[in-house]
MIRODO-671409 format. One record per residue: x, z, y of N, C-alpha, C in turn. Coordinates in nm, 4 decimals, padded with zeros to 6 digits. Example, Ala and Ser with C-alpha at 12.3 -4.5 7.8 and 13.67 -1.06 7.14 Angstrom:
<atoms>
+----------+----------+----------+----------+----------+----------+----------+----------+----------+
:      nc1 :      nc3 :      nc2 :     cac1 :     cac3 :     cac2 :      cc1 :      cc3 :      cc2 :
+----------+----------+----------+----------+----------+----------+----------+----------+----------+
:  01.3190 :  00.7800 : -00.5690 :  01.2300 :  00.7800 : -00.4500 :  01.3200 :  00.7800 : -00.3300 :
:  01.2850 :  00.7080 : -00.2250 :  01.3670 :  00.7140 : -00.1060 :  01.2900 :  00.7870 :  00.0030 :
+----------+----------+----------+----------+----------+----------+----------+----------+----------+
</atoms>
This chain:
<atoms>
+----------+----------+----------+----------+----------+----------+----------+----------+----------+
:      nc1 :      nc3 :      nc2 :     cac1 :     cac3 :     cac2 :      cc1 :      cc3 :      cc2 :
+----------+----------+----------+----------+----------+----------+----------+----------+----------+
: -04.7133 :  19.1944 :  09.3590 : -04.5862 :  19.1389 :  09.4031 : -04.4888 :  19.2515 :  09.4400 :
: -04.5435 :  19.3660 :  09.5138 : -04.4425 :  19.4519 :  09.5241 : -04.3745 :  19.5132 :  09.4619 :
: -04.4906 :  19.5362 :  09.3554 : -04.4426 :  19.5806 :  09.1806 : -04.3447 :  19.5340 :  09.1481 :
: -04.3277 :  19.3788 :  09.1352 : -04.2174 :  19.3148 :  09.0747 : -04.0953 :  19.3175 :  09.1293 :
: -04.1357 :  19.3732 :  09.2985 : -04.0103 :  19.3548 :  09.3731 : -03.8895 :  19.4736 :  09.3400 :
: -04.0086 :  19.5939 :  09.3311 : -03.9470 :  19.7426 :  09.3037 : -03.8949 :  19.7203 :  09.1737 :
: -03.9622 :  19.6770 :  09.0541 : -03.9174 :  19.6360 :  08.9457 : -03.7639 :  19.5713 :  08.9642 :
: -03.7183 :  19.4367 :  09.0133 : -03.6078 :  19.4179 :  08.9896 : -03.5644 :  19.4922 :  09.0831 :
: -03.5693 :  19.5757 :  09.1967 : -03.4943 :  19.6732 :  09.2414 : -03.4426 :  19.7476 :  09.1651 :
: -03.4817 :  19.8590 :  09.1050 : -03.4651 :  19.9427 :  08.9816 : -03.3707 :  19.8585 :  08.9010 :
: -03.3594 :  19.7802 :  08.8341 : -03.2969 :  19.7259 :  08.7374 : -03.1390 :  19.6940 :  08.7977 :
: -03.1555 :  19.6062 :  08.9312 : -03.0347 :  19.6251 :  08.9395 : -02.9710 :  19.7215 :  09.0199 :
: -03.0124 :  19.8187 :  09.0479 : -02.9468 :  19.9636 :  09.0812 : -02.8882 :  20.0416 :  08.9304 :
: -02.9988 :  20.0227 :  08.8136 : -02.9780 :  20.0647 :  08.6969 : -02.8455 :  19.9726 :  08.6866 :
: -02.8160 :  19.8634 :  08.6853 : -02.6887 :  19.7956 :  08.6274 : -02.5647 :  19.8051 :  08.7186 :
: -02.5745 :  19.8310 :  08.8352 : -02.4817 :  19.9005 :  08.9114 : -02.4399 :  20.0040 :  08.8736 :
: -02.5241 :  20.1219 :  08.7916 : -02.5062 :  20.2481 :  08.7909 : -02.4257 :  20.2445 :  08.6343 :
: -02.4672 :  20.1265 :  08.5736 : -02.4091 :  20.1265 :  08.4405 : -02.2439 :  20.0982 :  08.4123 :
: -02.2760 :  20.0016 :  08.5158 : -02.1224 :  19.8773 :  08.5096 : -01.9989 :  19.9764 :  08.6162 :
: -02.0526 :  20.0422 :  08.6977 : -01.9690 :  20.1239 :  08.7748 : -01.8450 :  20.1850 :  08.7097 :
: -01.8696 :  20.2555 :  08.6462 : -01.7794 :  20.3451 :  08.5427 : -01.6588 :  20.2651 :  08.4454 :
: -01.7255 :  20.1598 :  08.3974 : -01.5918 :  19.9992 :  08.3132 : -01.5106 :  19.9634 :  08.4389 :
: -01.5675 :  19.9476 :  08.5825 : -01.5143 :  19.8752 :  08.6717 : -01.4189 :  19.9865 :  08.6910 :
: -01.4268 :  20.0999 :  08.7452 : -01.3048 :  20.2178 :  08.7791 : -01.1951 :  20.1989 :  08.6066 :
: -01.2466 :  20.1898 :  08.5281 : -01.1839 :  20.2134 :  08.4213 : -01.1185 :  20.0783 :  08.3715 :
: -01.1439 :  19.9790 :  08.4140 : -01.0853 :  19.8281 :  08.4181 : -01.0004 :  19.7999 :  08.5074 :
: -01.0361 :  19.8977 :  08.6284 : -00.9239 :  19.8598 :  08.7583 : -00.7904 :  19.9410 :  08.7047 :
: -00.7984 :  20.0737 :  08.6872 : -00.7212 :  20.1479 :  08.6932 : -00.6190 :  20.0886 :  08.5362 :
: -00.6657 :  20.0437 :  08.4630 : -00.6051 :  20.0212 :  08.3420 : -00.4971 :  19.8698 :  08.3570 :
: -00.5767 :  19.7519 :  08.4361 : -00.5187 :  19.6726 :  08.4904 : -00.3793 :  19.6619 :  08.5879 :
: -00.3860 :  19.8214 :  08.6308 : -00.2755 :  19.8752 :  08.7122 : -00.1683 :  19.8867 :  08.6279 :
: -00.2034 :  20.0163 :  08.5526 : -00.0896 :  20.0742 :  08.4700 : -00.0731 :  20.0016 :  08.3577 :
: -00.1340 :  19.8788 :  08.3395 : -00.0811 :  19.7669 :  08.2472 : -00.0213 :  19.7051 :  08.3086 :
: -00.0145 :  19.6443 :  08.4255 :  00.0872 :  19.5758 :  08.4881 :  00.2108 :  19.6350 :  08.5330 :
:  00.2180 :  19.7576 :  08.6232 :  00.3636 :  19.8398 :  08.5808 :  00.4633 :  19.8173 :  08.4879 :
:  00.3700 :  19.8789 :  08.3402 :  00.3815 :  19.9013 :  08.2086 :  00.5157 :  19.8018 :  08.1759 :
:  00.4101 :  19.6375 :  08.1957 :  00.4556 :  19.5201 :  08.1026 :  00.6018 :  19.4963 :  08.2487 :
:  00.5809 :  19.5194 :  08.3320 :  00.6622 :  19.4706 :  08.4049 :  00.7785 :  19.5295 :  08.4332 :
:  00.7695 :  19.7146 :  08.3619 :  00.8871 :  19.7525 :  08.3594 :  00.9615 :  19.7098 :  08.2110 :
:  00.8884 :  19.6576 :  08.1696 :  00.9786 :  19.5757 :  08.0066 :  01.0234 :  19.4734 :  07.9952 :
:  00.9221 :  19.3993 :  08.1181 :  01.0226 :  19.2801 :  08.0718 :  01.1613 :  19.2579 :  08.1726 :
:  01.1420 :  19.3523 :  08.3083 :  01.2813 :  19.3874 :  08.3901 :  01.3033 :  19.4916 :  08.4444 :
:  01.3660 :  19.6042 :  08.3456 :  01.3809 :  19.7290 :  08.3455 :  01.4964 :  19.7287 :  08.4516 :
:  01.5567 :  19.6818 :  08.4304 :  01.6645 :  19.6995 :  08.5539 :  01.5873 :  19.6923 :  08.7182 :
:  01.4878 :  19.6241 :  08.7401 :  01.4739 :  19.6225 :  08.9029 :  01.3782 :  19.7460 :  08.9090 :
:  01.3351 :  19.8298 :  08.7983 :  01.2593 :  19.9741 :  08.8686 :  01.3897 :  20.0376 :  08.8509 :
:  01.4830 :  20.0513 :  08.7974 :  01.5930 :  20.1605 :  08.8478 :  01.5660 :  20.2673 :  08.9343 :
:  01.5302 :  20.1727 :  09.0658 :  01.5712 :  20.2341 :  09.1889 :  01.4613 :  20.3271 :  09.2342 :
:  01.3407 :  20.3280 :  09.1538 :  01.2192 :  20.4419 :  09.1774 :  01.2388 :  20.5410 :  09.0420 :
:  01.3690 :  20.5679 :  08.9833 :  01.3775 :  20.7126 :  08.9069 :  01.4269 :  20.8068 :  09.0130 :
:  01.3869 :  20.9195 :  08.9585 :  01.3600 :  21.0426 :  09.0532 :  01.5243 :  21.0982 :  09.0073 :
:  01.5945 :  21.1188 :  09.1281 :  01.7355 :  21.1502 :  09.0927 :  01.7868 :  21.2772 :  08.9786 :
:  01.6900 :  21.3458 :  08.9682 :  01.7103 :  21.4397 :  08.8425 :  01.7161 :  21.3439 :  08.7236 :
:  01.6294 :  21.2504 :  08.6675 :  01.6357 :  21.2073 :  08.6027 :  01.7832 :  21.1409 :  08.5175 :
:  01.8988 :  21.1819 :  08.5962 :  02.0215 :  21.1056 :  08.6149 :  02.0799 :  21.2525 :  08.5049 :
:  02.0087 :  21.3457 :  08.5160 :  02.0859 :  21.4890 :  08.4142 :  02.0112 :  21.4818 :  08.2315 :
:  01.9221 :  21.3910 :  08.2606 :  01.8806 :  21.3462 :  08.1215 :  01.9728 :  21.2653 :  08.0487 :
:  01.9551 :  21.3086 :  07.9069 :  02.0667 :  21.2897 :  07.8181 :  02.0180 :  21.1545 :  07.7529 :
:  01.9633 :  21.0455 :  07.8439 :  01.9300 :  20.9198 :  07.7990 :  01.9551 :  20.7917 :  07.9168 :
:  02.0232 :  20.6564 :  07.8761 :  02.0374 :  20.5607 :  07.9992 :  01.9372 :  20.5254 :  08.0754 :
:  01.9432 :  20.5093 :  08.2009 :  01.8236 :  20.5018 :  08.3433 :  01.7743 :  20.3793 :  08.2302 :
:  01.8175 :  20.2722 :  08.2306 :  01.7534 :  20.1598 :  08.1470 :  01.6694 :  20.1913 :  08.0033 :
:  01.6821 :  20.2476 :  07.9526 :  01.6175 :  20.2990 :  07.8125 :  01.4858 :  20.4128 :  07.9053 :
:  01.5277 :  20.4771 :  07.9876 :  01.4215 :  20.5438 :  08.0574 :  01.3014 :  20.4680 :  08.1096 :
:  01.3398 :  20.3573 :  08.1628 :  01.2434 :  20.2980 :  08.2248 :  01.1542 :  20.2104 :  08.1078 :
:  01.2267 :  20.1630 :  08.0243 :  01.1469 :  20.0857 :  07.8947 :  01.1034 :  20.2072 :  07.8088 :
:  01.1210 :  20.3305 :  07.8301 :  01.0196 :  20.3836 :  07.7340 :  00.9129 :  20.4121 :  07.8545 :
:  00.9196 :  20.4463 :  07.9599 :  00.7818 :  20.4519 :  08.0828 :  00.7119 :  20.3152 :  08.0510 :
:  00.7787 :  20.2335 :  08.0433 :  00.6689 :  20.0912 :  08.0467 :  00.6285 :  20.0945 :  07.9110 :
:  00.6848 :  20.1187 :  07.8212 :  00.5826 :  20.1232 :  07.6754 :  00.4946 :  20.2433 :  07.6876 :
:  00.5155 :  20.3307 :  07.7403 :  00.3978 :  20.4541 :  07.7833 :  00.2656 :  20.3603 :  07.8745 :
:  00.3070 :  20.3099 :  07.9966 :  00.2050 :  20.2525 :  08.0554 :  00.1419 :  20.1539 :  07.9628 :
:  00.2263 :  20.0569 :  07.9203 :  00.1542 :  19.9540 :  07.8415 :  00.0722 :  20.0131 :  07.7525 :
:  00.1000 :  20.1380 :  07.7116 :  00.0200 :  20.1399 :  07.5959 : -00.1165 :  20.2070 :  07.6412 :
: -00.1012 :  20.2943 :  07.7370 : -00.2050 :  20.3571 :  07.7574 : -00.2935 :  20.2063 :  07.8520 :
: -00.2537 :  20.1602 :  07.9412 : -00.3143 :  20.0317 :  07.9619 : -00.4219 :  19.9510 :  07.8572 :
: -00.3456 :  19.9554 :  07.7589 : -00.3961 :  19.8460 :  07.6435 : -00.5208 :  19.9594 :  07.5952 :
: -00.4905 :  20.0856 :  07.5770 : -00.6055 :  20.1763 :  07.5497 : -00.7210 :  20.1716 :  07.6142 :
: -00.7181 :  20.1940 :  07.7520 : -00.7851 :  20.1812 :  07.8731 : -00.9036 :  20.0479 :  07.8681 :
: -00.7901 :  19.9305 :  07.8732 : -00.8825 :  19.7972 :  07.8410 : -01.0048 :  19.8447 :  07.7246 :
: -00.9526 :  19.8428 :  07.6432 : -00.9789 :  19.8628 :  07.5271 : -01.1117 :  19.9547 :  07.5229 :
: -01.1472 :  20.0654 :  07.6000 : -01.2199 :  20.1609 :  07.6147 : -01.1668 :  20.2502 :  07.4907 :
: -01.0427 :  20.2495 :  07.4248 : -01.0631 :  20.3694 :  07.2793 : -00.9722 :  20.4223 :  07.3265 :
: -01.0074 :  20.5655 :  07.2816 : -00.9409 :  20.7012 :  07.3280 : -00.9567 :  20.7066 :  07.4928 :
: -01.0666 :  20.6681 :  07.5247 : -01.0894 :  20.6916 :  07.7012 : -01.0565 :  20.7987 :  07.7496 :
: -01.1356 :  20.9106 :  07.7297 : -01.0657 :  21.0164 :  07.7930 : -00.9211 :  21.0727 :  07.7701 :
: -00.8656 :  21.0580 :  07.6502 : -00.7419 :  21.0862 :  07.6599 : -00.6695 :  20.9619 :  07.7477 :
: -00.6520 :  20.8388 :  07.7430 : -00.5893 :  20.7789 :  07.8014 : -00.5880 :  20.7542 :  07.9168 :
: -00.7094 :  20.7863 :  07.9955 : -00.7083 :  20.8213 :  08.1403 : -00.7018 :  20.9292 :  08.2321 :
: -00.6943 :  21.0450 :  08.1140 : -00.6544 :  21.1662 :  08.1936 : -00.4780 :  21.1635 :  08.1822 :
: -00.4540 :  21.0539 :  08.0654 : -00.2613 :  21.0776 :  08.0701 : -00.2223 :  20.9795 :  08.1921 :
: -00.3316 :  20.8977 :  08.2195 : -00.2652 :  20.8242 :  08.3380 : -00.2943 :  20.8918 :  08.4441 :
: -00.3968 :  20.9550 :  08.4510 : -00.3935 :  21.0590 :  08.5754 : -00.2716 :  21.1313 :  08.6076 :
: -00.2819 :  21.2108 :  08.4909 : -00.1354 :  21.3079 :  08.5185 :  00.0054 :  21.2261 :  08.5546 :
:  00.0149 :  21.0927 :  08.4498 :  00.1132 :  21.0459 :  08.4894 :  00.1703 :  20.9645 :  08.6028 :
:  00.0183 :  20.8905 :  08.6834 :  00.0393 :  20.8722 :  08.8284 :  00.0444 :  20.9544 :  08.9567 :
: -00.0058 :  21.0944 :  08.9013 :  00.0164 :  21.2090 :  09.0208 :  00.1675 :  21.2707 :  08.9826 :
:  00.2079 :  21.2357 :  08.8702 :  00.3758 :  21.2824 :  08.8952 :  00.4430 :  21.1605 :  08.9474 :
:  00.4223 :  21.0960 :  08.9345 :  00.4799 :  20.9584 :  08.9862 :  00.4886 :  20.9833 :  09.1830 :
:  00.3498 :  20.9629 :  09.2394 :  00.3179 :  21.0430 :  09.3104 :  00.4287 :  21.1600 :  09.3813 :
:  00.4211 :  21.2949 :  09.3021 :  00.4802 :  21.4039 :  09.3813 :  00.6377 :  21.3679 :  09.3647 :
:  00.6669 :  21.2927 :  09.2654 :  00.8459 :  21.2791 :  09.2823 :  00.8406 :  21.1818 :  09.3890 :
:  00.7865 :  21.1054 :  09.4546 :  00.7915 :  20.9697 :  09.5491 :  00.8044 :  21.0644 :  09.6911 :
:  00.7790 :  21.2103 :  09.7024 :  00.7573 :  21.2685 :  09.8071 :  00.6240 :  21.1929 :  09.8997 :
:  00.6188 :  21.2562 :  10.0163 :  00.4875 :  21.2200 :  10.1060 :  00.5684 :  21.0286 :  10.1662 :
:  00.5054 :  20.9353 :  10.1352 :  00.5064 :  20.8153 :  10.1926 :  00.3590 :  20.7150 :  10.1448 :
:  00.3520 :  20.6192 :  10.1585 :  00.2295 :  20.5147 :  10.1953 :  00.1800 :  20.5110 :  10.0544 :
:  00.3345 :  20.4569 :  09.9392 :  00.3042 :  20.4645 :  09.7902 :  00.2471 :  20.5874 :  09.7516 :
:  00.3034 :  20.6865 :  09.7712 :  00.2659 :  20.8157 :  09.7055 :  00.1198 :  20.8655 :  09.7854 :
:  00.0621 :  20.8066 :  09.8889 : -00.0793 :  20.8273 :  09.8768 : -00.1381 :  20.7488 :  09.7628 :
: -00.1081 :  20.5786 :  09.7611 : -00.1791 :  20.4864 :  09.7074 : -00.1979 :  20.5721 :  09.5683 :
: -00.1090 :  20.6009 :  09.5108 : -00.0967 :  20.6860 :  09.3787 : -00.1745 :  20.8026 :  09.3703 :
: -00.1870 :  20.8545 :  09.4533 : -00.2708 :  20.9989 :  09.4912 : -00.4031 :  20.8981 :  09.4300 :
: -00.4551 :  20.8019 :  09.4800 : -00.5700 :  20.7729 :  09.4933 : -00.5930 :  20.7424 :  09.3993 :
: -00.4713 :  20.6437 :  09.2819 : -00.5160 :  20.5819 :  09.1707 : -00.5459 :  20.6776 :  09.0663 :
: -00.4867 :  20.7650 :  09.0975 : -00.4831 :  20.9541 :  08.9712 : -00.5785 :  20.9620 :  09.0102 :
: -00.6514 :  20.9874 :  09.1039 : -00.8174 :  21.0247 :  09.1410 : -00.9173 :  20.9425 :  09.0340 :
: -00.8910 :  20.7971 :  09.0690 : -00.9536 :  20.7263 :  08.9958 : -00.9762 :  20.7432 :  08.8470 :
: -00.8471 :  20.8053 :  08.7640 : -00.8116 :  20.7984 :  08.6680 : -00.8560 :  20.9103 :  08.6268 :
: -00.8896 :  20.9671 :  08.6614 : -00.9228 :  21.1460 :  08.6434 : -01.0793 :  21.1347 :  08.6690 :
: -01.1403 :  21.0578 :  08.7271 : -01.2809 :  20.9984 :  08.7061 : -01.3165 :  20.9457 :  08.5629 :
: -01.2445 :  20.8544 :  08.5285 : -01.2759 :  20.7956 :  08.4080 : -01.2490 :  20.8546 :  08.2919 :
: -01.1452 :  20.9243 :  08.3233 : -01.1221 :  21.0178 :  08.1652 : -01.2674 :  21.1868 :  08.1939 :
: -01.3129 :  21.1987 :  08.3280 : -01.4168 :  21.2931 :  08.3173 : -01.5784 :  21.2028 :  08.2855 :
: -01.5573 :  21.0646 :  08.2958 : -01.7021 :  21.0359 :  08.2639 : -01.6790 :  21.0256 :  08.1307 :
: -01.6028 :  20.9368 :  08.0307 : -01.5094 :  20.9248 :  07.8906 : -01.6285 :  20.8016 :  07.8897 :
: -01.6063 :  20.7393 :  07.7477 : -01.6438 :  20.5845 :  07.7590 : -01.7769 :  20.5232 :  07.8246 :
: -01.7741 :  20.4685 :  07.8617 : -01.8539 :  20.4088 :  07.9224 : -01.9110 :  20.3182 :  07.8460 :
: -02.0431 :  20.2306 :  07.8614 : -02.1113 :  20.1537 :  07.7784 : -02.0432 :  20.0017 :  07.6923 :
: -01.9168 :  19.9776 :  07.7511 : -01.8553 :  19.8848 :  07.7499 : -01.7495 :  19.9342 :  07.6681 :
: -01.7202 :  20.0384 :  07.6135 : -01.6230 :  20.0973 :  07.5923 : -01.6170 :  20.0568 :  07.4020 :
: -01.4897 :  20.0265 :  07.3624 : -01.4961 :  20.0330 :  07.2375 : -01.5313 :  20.0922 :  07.1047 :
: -01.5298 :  20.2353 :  07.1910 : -01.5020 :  20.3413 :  07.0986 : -01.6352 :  20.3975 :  07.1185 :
: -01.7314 :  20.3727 :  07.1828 : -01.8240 :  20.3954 :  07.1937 : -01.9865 :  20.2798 :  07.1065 :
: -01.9190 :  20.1857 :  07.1359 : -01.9576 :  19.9927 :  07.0604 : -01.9422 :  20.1242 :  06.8956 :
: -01.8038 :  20.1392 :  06.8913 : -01.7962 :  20.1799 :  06.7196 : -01.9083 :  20.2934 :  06.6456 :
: -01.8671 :  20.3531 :  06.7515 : -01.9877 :  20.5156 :  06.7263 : -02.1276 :  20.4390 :  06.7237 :
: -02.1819 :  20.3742 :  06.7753 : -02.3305 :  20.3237 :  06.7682 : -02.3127 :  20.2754 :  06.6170 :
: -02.2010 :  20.1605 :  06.5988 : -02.2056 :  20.1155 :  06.4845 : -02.2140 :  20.1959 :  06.3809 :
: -02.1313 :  20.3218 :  06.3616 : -02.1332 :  20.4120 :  06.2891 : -02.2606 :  20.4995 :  06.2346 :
: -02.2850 :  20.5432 :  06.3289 : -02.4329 :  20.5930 :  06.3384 : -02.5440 :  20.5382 :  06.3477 :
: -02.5370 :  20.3981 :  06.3451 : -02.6396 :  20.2756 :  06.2826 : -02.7205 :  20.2657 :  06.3660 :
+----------+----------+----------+----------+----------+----------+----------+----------+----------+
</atoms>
């Protein structure tokens, strides 16, 4: 009996240890997909979080913000997706720790600190078992 007990012990520590890595990489993608889609479909109400340099760029605050949300969306949709993991979560890393240092020191710009952490996890583990691009490579290699 104890056998069996240690037995499903093991197993589900093993599936904790498995599923861990999709869950950071599902949360964080769920984020910067929602941003993403939400600076497209009302680019006008992020306006007010461009970083005032941004105002010497030779493009409208509105066209700025819908190409950031097709950046998030897309890397989002990657993320879900598990393909191109490590690239797409080390660009959200970088791109939520600049997000981050232009916000200066306040409550958001920790929360962001934290989500780049996250994101910089998942692009250093790269796909995880759940991951698409990983599903393909098995397929590939039979």
């Amino acid at each position: 009996m104890e056998d069996l007990l240690q037995e499903a012990h093991n197993r589900k520590k093993f599936f904790y240890k498995e599923t861990a890595p999709a869950a950071v990489r599902l949360g964080i993608s769920f984020v910067v997909l929602w941003f993403g889609i939400s600076q497209l479909a009302n680019p006008g109400s992020w306006l007010g979080y461009l970083p005032s340099w941004s105002s010497a760029l030779p493009i409208q605050p509105e066209s700025l913000v819908f190409l950031n949300g097709m950046f998030e969306t897309i890397v989002g949709l990657l993320l879900i997706l598990g393909f191109l993991t490590r690239i797409a979560a080390g660009l959200a890393g970088l791109h939520i720790l600049a997000i981050a240092f232009s916000l200066g020191y306040n409550d958001v710009a920790v929360r962001d600190i934290g989500l780049s952490v996250m994101a910089f996890a998942a692009a250093l583990y790269g796909p995880d078992k759940y991951c698409l691009e990983r599903i393909l490579r098995k397929q590939k290699t039979g």
